[in-house]
C-alpha positions as CSV (number, residue, x, y, z in Angstrom):
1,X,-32.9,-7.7,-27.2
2,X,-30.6,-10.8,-27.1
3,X,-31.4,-13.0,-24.1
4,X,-27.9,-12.7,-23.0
5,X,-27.5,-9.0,-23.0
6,X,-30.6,-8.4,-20.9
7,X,-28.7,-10.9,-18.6
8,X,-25.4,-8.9,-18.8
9,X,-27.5,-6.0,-18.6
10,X,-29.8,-7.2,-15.7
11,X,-26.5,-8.1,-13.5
12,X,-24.9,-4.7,-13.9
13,X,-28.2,-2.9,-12.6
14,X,-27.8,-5.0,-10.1
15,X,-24.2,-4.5,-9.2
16,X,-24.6,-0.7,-9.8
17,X,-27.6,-1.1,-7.1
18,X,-24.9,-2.8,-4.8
19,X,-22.5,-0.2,-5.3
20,X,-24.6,2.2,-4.3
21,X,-26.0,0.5,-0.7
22,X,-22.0,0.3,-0.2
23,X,-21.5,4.0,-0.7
24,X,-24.4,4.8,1.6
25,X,-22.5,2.3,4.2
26,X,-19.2,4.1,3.8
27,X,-21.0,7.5,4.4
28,X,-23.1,6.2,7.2
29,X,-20.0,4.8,8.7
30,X,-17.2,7.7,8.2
31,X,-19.7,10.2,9.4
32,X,-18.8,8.5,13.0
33,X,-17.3,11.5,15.2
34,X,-13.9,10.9,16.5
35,X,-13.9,8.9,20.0
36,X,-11.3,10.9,23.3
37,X,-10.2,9.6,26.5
38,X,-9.0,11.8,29.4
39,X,-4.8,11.9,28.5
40,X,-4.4,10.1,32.2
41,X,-6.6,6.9,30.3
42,X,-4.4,6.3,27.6
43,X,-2.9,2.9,28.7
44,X,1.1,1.3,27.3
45,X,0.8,0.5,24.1
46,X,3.1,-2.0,22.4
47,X,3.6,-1.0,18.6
48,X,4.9,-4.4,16.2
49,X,6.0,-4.1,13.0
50,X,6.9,-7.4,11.1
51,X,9.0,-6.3,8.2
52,X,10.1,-7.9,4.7
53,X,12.2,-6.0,2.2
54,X,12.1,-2.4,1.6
55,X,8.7,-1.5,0.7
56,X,8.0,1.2,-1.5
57,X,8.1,4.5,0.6
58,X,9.6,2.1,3.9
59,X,10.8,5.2,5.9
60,X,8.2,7.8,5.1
61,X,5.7,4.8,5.9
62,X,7.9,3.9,9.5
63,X,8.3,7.6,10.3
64,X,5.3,8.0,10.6
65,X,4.5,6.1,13.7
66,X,7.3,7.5,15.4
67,X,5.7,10.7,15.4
68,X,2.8,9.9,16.5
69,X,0.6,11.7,19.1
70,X,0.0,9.1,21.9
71,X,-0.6,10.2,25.5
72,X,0.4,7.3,27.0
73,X,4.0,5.2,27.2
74,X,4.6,3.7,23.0
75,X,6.9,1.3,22.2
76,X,8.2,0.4,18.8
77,X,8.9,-3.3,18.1
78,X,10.1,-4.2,15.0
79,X,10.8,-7.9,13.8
80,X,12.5,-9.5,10.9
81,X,13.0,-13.2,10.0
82,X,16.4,-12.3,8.7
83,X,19.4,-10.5,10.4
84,X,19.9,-8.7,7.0
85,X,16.8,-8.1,5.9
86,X,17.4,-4.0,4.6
87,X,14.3,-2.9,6.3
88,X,15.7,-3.4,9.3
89,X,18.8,-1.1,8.4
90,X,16.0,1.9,7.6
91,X,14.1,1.1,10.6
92,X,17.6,1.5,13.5
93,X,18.7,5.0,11.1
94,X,15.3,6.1,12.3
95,X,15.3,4.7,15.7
96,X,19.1,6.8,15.8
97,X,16.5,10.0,15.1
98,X,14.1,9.3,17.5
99,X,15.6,8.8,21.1
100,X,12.8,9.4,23.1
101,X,10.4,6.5,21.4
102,X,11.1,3.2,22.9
103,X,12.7,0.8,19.9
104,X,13.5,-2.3,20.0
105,X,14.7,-5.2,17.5
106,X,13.9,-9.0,17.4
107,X,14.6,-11.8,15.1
108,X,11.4,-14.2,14.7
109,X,11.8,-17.6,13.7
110,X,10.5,-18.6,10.1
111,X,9.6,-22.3,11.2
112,X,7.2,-20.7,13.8
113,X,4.3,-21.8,10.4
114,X,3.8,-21.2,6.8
115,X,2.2,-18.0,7.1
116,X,5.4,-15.8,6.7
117,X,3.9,-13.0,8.4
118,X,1.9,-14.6,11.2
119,X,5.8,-16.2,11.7
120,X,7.5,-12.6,11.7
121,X,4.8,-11.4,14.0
122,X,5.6,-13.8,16.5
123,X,8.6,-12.6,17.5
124,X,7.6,-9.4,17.7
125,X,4.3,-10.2,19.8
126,X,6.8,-12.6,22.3
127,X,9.2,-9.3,22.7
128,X,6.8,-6.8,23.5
129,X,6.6,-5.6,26.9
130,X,2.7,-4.0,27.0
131,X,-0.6,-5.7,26.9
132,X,-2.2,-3.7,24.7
133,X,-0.9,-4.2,21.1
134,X,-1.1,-2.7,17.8
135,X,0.1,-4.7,14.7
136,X,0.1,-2.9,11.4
137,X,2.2,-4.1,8.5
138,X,5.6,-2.0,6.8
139,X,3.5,-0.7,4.1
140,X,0.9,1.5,6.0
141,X,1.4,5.5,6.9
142,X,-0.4,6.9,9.6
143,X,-1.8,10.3,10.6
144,X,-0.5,11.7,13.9
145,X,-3.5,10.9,15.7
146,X,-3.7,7.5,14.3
147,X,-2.6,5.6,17.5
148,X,-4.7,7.7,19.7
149,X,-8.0,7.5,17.9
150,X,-7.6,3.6,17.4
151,X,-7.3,3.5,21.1
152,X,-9.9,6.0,22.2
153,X,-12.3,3.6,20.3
154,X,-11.4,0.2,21.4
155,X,-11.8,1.3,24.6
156,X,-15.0,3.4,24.9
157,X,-16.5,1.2,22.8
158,X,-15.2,-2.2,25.4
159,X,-14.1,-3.7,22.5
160,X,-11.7,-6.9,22.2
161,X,-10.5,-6.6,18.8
162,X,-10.3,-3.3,16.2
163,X,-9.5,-3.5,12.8
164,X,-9.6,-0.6,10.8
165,X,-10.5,0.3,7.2
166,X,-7.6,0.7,4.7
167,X,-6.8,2.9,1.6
168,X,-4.6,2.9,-0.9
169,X,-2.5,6.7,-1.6
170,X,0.4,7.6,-3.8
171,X,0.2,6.5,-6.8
172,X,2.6,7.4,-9.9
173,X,2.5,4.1,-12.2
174,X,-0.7,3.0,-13.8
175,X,-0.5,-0.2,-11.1
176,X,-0.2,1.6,-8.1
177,X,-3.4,3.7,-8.8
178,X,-5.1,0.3,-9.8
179,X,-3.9,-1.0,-6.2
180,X,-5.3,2.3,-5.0
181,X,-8.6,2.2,-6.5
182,X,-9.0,-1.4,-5.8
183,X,-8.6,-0.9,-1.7
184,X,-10.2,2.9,-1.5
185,X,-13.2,2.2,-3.9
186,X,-13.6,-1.8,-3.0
187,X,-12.2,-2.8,-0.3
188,X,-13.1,-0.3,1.7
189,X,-16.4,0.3,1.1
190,X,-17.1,-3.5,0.9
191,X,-15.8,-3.4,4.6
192,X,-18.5,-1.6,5.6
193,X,-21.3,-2.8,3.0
194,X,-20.8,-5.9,5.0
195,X,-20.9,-4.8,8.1
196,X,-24.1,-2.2,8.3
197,X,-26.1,-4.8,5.9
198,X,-25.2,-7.6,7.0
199,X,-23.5,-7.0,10.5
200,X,-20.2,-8.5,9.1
201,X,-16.9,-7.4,10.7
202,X,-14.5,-8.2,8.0
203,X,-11.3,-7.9,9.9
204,X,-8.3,-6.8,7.6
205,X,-5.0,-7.4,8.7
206,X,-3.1,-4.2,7.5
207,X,-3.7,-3.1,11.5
208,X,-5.2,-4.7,14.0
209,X,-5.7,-3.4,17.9
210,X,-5.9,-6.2,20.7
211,X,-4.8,-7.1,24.2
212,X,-2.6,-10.2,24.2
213,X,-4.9,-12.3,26.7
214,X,-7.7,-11.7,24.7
215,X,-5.3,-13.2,21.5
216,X,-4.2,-16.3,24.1
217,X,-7.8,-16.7,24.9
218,X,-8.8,-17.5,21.2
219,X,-5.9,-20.1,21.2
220,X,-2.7,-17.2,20.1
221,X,-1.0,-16.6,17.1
222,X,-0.5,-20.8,17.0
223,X,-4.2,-21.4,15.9
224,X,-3.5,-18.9,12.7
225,X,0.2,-20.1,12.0
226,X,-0.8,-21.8,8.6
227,X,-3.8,-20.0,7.3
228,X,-3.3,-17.2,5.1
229,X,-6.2,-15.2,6.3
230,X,-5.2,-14.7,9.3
231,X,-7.1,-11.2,10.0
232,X,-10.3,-13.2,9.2
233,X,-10.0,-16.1,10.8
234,X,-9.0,-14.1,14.0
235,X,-12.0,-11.7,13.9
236,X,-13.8,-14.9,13.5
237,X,-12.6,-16.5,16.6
238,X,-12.6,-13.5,18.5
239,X,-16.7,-13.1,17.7
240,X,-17.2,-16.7,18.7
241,X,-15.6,-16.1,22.2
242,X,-18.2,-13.9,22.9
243,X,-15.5,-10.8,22.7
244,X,-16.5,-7.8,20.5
245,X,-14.9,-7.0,17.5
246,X,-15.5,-3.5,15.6
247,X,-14.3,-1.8,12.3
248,X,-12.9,1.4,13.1
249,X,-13.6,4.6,10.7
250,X,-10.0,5.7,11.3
251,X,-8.7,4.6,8.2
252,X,-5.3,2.9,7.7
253,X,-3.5,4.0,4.6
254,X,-1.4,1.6,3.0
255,X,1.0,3.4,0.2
256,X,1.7,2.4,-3.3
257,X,3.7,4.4,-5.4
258,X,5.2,2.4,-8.6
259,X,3.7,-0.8,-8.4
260,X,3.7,-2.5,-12.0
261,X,0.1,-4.1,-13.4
262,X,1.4,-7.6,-12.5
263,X,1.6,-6.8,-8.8
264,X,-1.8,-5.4,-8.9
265,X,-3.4,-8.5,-10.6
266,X,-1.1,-11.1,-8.1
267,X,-2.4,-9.6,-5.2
268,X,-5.8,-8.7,-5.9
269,X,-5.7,-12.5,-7.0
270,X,-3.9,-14.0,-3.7
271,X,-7.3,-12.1,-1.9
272,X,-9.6,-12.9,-4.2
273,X,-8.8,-17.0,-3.7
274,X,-8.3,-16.1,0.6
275,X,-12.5,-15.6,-0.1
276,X,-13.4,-17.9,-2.4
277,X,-12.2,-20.8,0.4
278,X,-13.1,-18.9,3.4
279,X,-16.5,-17.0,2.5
280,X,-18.0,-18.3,-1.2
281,X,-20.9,-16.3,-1.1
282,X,-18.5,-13.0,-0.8
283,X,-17.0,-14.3,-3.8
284,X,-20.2,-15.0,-5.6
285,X,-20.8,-11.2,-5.0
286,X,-17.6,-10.3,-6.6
287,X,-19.2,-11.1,-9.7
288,X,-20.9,-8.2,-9.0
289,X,-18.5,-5.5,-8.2
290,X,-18.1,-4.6,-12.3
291,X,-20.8,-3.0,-13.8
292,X,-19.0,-1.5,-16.1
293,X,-18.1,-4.5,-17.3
294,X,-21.0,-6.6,-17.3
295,X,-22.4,-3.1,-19.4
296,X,-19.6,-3.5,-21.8
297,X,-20.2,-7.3,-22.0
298,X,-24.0,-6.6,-22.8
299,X,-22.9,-4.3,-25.3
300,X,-20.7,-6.6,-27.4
301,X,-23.3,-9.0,-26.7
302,X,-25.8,-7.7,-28.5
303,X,-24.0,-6.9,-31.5
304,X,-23.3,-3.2,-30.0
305,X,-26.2,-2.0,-30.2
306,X,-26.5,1.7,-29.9
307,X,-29.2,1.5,-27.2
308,X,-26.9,-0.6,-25.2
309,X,-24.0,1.1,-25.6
310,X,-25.5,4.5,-24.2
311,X,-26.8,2.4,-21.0
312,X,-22.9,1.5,-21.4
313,X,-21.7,5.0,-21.1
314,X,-24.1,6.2,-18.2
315,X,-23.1,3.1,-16.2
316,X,-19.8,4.1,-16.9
317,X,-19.7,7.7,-15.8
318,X,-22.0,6.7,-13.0
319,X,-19.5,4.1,-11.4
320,X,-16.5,6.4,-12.7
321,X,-18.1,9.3,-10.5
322,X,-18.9,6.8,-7.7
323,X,-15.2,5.2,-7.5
324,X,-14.1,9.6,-7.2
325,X,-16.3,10.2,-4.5
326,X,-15.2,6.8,-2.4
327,X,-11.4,7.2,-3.0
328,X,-11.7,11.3,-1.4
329,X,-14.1,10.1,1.2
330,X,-11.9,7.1,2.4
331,X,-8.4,8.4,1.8
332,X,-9.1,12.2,2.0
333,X,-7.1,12.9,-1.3
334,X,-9.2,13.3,-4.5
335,X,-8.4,11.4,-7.5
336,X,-6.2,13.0,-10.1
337,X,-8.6,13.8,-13.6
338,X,-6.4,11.8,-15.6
339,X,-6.7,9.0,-13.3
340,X,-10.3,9.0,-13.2
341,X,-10.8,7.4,-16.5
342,X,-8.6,4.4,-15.5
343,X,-11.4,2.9,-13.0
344,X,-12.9,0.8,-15.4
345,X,-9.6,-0.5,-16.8
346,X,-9.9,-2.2,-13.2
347,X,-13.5,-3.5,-13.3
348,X,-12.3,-5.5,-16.4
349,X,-8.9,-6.5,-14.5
350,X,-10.8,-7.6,-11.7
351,X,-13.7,-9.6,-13.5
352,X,-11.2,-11.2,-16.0
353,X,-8.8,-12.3,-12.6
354,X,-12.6,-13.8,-11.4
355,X,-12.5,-17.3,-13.3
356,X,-8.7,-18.2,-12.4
357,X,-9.2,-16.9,-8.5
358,X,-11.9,-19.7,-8.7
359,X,-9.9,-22.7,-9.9
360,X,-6.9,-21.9,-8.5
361,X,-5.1,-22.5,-5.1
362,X,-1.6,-21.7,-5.6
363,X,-0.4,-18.5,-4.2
364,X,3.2,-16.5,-3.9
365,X,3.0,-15.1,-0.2
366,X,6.2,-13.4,0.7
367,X,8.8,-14.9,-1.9
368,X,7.2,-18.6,-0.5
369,X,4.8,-20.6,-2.9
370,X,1.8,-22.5,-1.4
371,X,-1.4,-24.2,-1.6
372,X,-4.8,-22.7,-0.1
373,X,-7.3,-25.4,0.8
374,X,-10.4,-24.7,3.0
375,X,-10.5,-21.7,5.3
376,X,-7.4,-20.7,3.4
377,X,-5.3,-23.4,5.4
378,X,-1.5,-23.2,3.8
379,X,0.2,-26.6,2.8
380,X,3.8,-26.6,0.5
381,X,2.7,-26.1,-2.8
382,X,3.4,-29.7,-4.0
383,X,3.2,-28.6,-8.3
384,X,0.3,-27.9,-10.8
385,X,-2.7,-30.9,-10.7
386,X,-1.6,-33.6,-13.3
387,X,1.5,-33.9,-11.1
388,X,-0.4,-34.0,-8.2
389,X,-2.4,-36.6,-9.9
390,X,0.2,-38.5,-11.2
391,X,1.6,-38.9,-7.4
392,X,-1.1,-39.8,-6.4
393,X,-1.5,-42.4,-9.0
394,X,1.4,-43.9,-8.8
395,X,2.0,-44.0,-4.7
396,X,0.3,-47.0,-4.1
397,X,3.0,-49.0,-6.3
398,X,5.7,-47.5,-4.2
């Protein structure tokens, strides 16, 4: 065998060995029994929702947390950095349905940082009346019980800080079920690869349960102003306070409908750059997330070889199957048929986006361009590197 195919062949038994310890870790940790409190224990909750531009699905998506089932007082905070923003127009037709939830609206200022969102949730956090507060972005739909069950865990479990997995649902274009795959059959089960492994809480963003002294006690929203990975960097603060953080099985489902390709690979991008400045042996590991395509490399490798190319196949169907099984166990919605032969469409995505996400620093966050540098630390994106050379050339003759 060519050396280099029993390389490419060697790293894909691996990857599909580290597939497989991820879906024992998504089993082990969705097998977790729903947590209850007494309805009397349920304390105010404050409920923020930064928004941007209509997302796909906005109202379905908003609706859904005002009908939830929460024992105790809820209310509904949503912020916008614009007075015009049209999210904000679906979000008051649906406070006009819902009189009994407490809604409210507030402006945020967008010179609070360069994170755009960590400056929309500002104003949001400032407004809200309750202690205990429950961020979770425009694009995410939630059971009934969502709100309750988050609760019921941070608090039996005398936790500081909850984040919860996330899965993608809905999809219709050939992007929005790569989206899909990528959070139900990645992200989520890397979640909690990491953390019954390697006792890793990778805190995600898309909704995140906390008490705001616990926040001003890590140094606020302020300390994450101009860092992109905000949800990270928080979980990581929080843990070095001493204040517990856990992953919750209660999964938060973020929707994607029509999404083009291009979306898909820019954001999958944007996260795979947040890691490779913030956690570089998590992005080493990414290399390994693709066996079927480090099997298809091996393949072509070795002149395709037929040997190789059935190895090919079976690690094909076996990561196929795999990706089925993790998208119904983490959404609860089984993969369409014709969908399932897509998945390795985005092993190759994502292992072709693997070279660029590690040169590159420039990201497109909310309509704003910028530059990641260590701990995904934001700066103005200042133009591609000869003209930052050149500047820097050049400056001291100024």
């Amino acid at each position: 065998m060519d050396p280099l195919s029993y390389i490419l062949l060697s790293c894909s038994a691996l990857a599909l060995f580290l597939y497989g310890m991820a879906i024992v870790a998504t089993l082990r940790h969705t097998r977790r029994a729903p947590l209850e409190l007494p309805e009397d224990e349920y304390p105010p909750l404050s409920l923020l929702k930064p928004l941007k531009g209509t997302e796909e699905s906005l109202e379905a998506n908003l609706r859904s947390f005002f009908e939830q089932d929460y024992p105790g007082t809820l209310e509904i905070v949503f912020s916008a950095t614009e007075r015009d923003d049209p999210a904000l127009e679906v979000a008051r037709r649906l406070a006009v349905d819902y009189p009994d939830v407490d809604t409210r609206f507030v402006f945020s200022d967008p010179e609070f940082g360069l994170n755009p969102k960590v400056s929309n949730l500002s104003g949001a956090l400032r407004a809200s009346r309750h202690e205990l507060v429950l961020q979770s972005d425009a694009n995410v739909r939630a059971k009934p019980d969502y709100v309750r069950r988050v609760v019921a865990e941070l608090i039996s479990e005398d936790a500081q800080l909850l984040s919860s997995m996330v899965a993608g649902t809905g999809e219709r274009s050939i992007g929005a079920l790569l989206h899909n795959l990528q959070l139900s059959a990645f992200t989520a089960p890397g979640t909690c690869f990491a953390l019954h492994w390697f006792g890793i809480v990778c805190v995600i963003g898309k909704s995140m349960l906390f008490r705001k002294k616990d926040l001003e006690d890590v140094g606020g929203l302020e300390l994450v102003r101009d860092i992109l990975a905000e949800d990270f960097v928080l979980g990581r603060e929080f843990e070095k306070a001493g204040k517990k953080v856990i992953l919750s099985p209660t999964v938060a489902v973020n929707v994607n409908v029509d999404a083009p390709v291009e979306h898909f690979i820019g954001r999958h991008a944007r996260w795979m750059k947040m890691r490779a400045v913030i956690h570089p042996p998590g992005f080493v590991i990414d290399l390994f997330s693709s066996p079927t395509a480090l099997a298809l490399f091996a393949f072509i490798a070795s002149g395709f070889d037929w040997r190789i190319g059935v190895v090919f196949v079976v690690v094909t169907c076996l990561k196929g199957w795999g990706d089925s099984f993790l998208v119904r166990r983490t959404r609860g919605e089984p993969l369409a048929f014709r969908h399932r032969f897509l998945a390795p469409v985005r092993d190759l995505l994502m292992l072709a986006v693997w070279p660029y996400a590690a040169v590159s620093r420039s990201v497109e966050w909310r309509g704003v361009r910028l530059r990641l540098g260590w701990q995904s630390r934001l700066r103005p994106d200042d133009g591609p590197l000869p003209l930052r050379l050149l500047r820097r050339a050049i400056a001291p003759l100024r």
